[in-house]
C-alpha positions in Angstrom: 17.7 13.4 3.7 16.0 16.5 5.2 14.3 17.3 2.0 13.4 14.1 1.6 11.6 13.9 4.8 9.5 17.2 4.2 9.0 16.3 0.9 7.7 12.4 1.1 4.9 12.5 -1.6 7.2 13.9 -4.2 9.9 11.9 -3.6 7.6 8.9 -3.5 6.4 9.9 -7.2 9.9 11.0 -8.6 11.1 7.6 -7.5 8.4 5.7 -9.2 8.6 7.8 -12.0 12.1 6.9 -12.2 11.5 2.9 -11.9 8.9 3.4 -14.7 11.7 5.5 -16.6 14.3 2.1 -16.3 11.1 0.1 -17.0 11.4 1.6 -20.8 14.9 0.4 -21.5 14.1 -1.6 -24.6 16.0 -5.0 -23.7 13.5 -7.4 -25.2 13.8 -5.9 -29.0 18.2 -6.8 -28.5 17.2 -10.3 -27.4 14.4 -11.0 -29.7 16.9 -10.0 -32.7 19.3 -12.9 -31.3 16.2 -14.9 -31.4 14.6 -15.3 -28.5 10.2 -15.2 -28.7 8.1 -12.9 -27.7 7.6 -14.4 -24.1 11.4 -15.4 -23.8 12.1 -12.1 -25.4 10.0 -9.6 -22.5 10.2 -12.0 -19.7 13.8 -11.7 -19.6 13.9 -8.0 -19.6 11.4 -7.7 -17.2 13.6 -9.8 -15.0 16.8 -7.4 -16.0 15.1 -4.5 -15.3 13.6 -5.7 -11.9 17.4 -6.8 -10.8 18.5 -3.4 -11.9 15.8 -1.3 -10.3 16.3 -3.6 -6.9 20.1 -2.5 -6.8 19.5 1.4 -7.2 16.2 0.7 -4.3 19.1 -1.1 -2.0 21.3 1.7 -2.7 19.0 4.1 -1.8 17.9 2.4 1.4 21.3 2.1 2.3 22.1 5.6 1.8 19.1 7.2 2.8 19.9 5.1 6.6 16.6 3.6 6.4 15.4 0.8 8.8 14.6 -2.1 6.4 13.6 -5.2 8.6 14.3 -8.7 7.2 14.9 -10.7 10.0 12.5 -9.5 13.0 9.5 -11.2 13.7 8.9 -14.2 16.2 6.1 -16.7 15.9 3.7 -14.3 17.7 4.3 -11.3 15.5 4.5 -14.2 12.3 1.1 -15.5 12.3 0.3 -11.8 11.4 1.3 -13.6 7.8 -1.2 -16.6 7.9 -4.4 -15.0 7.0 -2.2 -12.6 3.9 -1.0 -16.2 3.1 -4.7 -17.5 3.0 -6.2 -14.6 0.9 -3.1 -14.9 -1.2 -3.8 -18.3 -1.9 -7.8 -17.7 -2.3 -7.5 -14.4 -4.2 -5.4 -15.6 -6.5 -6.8 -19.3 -6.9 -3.6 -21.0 -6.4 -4.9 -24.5 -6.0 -7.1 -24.1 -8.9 -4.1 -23.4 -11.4 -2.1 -26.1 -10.1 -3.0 -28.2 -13.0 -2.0 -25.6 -15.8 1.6 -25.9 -14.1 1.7 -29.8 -14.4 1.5 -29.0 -18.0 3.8 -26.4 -18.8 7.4 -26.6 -19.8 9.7 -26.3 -16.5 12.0 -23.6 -18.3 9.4 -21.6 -19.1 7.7 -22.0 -15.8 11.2 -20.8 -14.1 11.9 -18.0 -16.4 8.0 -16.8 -15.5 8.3 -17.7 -11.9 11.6 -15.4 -11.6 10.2 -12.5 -13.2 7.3 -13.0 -10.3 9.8 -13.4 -8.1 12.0 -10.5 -8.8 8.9 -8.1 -9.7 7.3 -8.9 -5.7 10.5 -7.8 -3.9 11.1 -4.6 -5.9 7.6 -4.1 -4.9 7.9 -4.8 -1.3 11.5 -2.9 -1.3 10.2 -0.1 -3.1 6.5 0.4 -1.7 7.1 -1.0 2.0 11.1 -1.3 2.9 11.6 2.8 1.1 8.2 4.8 0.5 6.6 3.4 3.6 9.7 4.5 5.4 9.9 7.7 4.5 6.6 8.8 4.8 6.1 7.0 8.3 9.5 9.6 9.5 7.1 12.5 8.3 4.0 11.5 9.8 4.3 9.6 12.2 4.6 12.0 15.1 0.9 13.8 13.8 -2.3 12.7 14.3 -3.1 9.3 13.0 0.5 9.2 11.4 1.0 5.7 11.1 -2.7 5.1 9.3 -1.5 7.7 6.9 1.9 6.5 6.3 0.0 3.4 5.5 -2.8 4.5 3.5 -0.6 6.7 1.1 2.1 4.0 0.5 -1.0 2.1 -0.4 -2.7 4.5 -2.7 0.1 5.0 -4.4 1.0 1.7 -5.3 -2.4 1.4 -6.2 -2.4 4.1 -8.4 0.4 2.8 -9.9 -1.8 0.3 -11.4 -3.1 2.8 -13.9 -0.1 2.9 -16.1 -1.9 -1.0 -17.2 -4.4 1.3 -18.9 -1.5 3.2 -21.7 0.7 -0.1 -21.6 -1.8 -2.7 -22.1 -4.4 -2.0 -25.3 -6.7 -4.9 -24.2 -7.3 -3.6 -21.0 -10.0 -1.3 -20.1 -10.6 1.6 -17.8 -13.0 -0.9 -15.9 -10.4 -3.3 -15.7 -7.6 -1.3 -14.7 -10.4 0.4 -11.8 -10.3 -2.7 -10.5 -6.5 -3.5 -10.7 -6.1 0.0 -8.7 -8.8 -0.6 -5.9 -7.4 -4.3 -5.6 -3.8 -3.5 -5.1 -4.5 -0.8 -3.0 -6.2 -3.0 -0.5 -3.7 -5.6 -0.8 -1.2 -2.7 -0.2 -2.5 -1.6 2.8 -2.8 -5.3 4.5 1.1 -6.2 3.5 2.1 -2.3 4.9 0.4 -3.1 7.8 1.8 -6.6 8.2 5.1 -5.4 7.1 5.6 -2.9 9.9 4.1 -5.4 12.8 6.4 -8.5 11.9 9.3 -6.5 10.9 10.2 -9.2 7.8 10.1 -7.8 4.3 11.2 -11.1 2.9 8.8 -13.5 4.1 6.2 -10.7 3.0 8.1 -10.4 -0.3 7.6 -14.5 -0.9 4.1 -14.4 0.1 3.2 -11.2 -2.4 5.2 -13.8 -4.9 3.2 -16.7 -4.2 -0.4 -14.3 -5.1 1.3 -13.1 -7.8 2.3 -16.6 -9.1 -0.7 -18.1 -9.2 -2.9 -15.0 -10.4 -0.8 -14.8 -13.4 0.0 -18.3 -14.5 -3.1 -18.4 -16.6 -3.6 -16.6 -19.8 -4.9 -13.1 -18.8 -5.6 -11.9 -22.3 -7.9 -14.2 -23.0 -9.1 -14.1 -19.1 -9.6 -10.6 -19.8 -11.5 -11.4 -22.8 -13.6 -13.3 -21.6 -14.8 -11.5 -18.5 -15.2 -8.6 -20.7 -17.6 -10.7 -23.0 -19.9 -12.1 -19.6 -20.1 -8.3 -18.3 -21.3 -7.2 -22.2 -24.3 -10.0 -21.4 -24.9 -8.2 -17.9 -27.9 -6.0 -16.8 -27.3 -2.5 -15.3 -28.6 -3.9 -12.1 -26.3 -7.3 -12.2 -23.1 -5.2 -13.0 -24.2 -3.1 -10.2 -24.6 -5.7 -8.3 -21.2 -7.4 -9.2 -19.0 -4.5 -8.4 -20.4 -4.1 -5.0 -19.8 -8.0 -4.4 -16.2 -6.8 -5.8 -15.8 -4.1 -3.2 -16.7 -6.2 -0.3 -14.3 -9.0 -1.0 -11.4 -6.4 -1.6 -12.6 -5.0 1.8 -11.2 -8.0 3.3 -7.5 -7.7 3.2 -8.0 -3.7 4.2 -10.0 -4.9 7.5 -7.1 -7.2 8.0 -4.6 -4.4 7.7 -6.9 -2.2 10.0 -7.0 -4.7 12.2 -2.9 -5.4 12.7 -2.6 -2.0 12.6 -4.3 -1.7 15.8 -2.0 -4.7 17.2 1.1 -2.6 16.3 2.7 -1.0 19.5 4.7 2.4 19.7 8.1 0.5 20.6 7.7 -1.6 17.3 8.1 1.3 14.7 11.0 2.8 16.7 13.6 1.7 14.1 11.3 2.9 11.1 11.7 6.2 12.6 14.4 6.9 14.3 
């Protein structure tokens, strides 16, 4: 544990290195031989692997003595959650895609909604209940150690993100730019709110809720087409556009700035001690 604690940043990588390693387990070429499709076929490893990669995080928690919260909060420290619930539910036009689930077969819609489900609280187990943890023990006795805890846990489950880029062959560098800078800022508001309400799992829904309603429609063809509106773009509208872009992601980081500075000494005690 000591190592651990002098060493946060390399553990934090080696860990997610070794999630991405489990990631690679090809499950989906087994099932698809026993007949199962394509989206059968890799939704039902993804969901595997995230049940697999959960265990060894709990594990680790466990073992490590790390102070996972997921039952604190009371309704003064929970309606830190309504405005990550709001910008959940804007960002990711939830009540726009409502119709799209109407029409889609429930099984499918379960199998996809588990593999949300599943892939938001290894997330929030891995990025908030362990890295967060560990690099809040190391900092947080320096000079602005809890905005670094935050901010690092953040930027490197942003930068996580970039892995889309080698995985994904219709997605460009652009594309995965703006994956990064997004899920950084949405990292740093759910750090944030994770450590003042003390509740991964309410988090963990929420974050599954976003990620829900974001993904339900078809992002390759999404993709495509947004790709095919910024070709048609002048230098000064794309310009324009990404600016537009970094404001609105600004958003969920002032919100994260802002509970940060509601979040008492007291209230981290059992992150770090």
């Amino acid at each position: 544990m000591n190592k651990i604690k002098k060493n946060p940043i390399i553990f934090s990588i080696l860990l997610i290195v070794s999630v991405y390693s489990i990631n690679k387990i090809p499950i989906s070429n087994l099932l698809f031989k026993y007949g199962l499709s394509d989206f059968y076929s890799e939704t039902l490893e993804n969901i595997i692997i995230n049940f697999i990669a959960l265990i060894i995080i709990l594990i680790l928690i466990r073992k490590l003595e790390i102070g996972l919260a997921i039952k604190g909060g009371n309704l003064t420290t929970l309606l830190f959650y309504v405005p990550i619930l709001l910008i959940a539910i804007i960002f990711s036009g939830g009540s726009l895609h409502l119709s799209i689930i109407e029409t889609t077969n429930n099984f499918k819609l379960f199998i996809y909604g588990l593999e949300i489900f599943t892939s938001a609280f290894l997330e929030e187990f891995l990025f908030r209940g362990l890295i967060l943890a560990i690099l809040l023990k190391y900092y947080y006795r320096k000079k602005y150690g809890l905005l670094k805890s935050i901010l690092i846990s953040s930027l490197i489950f942003g930068c996580i993100h970039f892995l889309n880029y080698f995985n994904n062959q219709d997605v460009g560098i652009k594309s995965v730019t703006n994956q990064i800078y997004a899920t950084f800022a949405f990292g740093f508001m759910y750090g944030a709110a994770y450590l003042k309400t003390k509740n991964i799992i309410i988090l963990a829904i929420i974050h599954s809720l976003s990620n829900f309603f974001a993904g339900i429609v078809d992002i390759e063809n999404q993709a495509i087409h947004e790709n095919i509106i910024e070709s048609n773009k002048s230098g000064l509208e794309i310009i324009f556009s990404e600016i537009i872009r970094i404001i609105i992601f600004g958003i969920p980081i002032l919100i994260g700035l802002f509970t940060i500075s509601q979040i008492k000494e007291e209230e981290i005690k059992e992150f770090v001690e």
